[in-house]
N, C-alpha and C positions, 0 to 999 in steps of 0.2 A: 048610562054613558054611551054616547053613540060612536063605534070603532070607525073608523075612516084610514085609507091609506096615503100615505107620504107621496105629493105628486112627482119629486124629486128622486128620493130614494125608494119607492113602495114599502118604508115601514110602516108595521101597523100602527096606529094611533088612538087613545081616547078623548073626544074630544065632549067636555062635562055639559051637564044642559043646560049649565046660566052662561057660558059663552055666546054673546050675542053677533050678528050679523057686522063684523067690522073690525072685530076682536081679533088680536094677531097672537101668534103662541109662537114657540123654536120647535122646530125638529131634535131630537133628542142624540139621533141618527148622524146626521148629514148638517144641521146647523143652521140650515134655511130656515130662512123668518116664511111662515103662513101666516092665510089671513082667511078669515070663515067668511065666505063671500052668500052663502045660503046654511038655514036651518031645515027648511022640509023641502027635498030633500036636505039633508048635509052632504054640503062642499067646502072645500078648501084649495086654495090657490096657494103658488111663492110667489111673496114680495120680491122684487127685485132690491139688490141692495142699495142703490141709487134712490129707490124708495120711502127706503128709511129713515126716520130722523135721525138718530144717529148709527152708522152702519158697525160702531166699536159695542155698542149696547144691545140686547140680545132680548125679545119678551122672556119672559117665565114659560116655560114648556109643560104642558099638563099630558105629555105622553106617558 
């Protein structure tokens, strides 16, 4: 699992290796929806909540 930190909060994170390029998880932390924008390297951006389809709905978090 590749560790990555929280752009928002600098938590740490695990983010699993079938998460693919598009895949959005929660911050565990802070609540922010990310979104795995690269695998090699691993990155991770925040969704804005405008963003998202529904901003009361929250992905599953794999931190």
């Amino acid at each position: 699992m590749a560790k990555l930190l929280c752009p928002a909060c600098k938590k740490a994170l695990k983010l699993s290796p079938v998460m693919r390029v598009g895949a959005q998880v929660g911050c565990v932390n802070c609540d922010n929806v990310l979104k795995v924008v690269s695998r090699n390297p691993d990155k991770i951006e925040v969704v804005a909540e405008s963003a998202t389809h529904n901003a009361d709905s929250k992905p599953e978090s794999y931190a």
